[in-house]
Each structure stands twice: as C-alpha cells, then as structure tokens.
N, C-alpha and C positions, 0 to 999 in steps of 0.2 A: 633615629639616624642623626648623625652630629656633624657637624665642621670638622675635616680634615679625615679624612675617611682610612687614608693610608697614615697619614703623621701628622696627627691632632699637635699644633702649636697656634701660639698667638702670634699677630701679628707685629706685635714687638719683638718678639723672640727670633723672625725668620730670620737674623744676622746670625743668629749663634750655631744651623742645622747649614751642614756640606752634607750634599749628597755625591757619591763618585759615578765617574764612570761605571756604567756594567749596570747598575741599578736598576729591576724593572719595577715597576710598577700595574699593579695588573687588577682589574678589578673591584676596583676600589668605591665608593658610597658617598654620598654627603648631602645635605639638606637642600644645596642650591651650589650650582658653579657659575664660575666668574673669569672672567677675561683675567689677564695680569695688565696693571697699571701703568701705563712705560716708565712712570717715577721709580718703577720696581726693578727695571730693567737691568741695571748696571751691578744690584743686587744680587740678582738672579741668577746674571751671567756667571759672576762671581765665583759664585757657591755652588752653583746647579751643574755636572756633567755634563758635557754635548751629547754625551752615549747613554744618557739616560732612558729608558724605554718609560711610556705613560699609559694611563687607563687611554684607550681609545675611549673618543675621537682626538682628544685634546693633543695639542702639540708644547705644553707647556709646564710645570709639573704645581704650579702656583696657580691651580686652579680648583681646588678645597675639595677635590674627588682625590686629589695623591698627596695635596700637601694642602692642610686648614689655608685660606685665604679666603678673606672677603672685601677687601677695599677695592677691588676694581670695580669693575661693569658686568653686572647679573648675567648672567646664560636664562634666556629661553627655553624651549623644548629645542631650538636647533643651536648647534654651538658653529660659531662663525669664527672665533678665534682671530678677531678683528685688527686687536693690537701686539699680537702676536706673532702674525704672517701664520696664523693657523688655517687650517683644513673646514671644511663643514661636515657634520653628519648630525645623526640624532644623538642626544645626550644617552649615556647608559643608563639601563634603567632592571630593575630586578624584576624577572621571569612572572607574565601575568599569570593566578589563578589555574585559567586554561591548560596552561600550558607545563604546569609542574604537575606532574605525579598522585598520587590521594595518597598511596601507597609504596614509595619508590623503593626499587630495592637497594640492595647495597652497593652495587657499581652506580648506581643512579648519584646515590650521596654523598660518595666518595669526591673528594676536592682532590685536584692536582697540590704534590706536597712541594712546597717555595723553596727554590734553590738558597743556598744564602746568600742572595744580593737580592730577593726578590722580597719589596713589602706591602703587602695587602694586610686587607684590617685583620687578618685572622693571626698576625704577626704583632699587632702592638700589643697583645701581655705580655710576649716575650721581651721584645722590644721595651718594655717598660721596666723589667725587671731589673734587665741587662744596665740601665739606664739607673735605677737605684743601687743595682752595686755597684757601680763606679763612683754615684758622689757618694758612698758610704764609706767606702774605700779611699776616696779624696779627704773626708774627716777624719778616719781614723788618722793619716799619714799626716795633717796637722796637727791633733793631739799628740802624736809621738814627738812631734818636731818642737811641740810648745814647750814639753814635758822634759824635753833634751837641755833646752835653752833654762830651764828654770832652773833646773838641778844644775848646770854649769853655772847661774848666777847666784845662786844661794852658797855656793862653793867658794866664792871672788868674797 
C-alpha cells in the first residue's frame, strides 16, 4: 500500500492538481493518514472543490487516503480531524480475514463501476495513462511549433 491511495503526488507537486466540484472520492487506501497542516490551508482551499466528496471519515481530501499527503499530523486508529474542523470515526481499513469470503462468488467481487468524477485507486492506470497522453501530446505540439519557427528562419 502507498502514499496517496486515490492520487499518488508529492508534496511539491500539490500546487499543480485542481480537483472540481462533483469529485468523489470513495474508498481509497494508504499506509498512514494525516491531518492537513493549516500552512496547507489557503492551498487547499484553492484548489480543492467545496463539493468534493472524501473517503469516510475524513473531511478533508489532503489526507494521503484521497490525495498522497504526509506533512501534517499522523492519524491514529481514530481520526479526529483536528485542524480541520473534522469529524471522528475509525480510520478505514480493508475487510478482516473473517469477514471476506474463502470463495466469493461473482456478485460478491463485483466493485461498483466509478462514475466519471469518481477516483479511487482502481482508477489511477487509467488516470495515468490519460495523464501521458496529454504531456505527449504537449511535445509533440512543441516540436511542430519548434519545427515551424526553424523552417521560417532558415527561409530569412
């Protein structure tokens, strides 16, 4: 399991990711969650939809179960959501042992399929792909442009 369960980024990077409005977030993973920093805040606001929906319990999405984060303040097994004006509940946690199937059938392993605003981890290869064709797409449209400019200067 990794940092950023729903949208693996560094913490440098979080300036560069707007999420909109309508966004859920749902189910999401990570090795440890974390309060948001109120240094983070003005950030956050920023970039972050108010309509955003989050992995329960959290009320926040810079909390490395929807979006990689780790410089605030660790989460426990209870999330308090401190500098936040968050909720409490128990952190999510994946179905014990007991309690999954030996043998499940096929409704059993069936996943609800993600609307398109909706991104859980089962979404970032797509999400990543999506994400390489457009800076690939961004190079090719400077080499033309480079390619435009040369052949008009070698012209002069």
């Amino acid at each position: 399991m990794n940092n950023g369960g729903g949208v693996g980024i560094s913490y440098e990077d979080l300036n560069y990711l707007y999420v909109s409005n309508g966004v859920v977030f749902r189910s999401n993973r990570a090795v440890a969650a974390y309060n948001r920093a109120s240094t983070d805040n003005a950030l956050y606001n920023s970039l972050i939809g108010s309509g955003v929906t989050r992995t329960s319990p959290f009320t926040h999405g810079y909390n490395n179960y929807d979006i990689g984060y780790t410089k605030g303040v660790r989460v426990t097994d209870t999330y308090s959501g401190s500098d936040s004006g968050g909720s409490s509940g128990g952190l999510p946690s994946k179905p014990s042992p007991s309690t999954t199937p030996s043998n499940p059938t096929p409704s059993e392993t069936t996943q609800p399929t993600p609307t398109n605003s909706e991104i859980t981890g089962d979404t970032i290869p797509s999400l990543i792909f999506w994400v390489v064709v457009a800076i690939s797409l961004a190079v090719v449209v400077v080499l033309i442009v480079v390619a435009v400019f040369a052949q008009k200067r070698s012209k002069v």
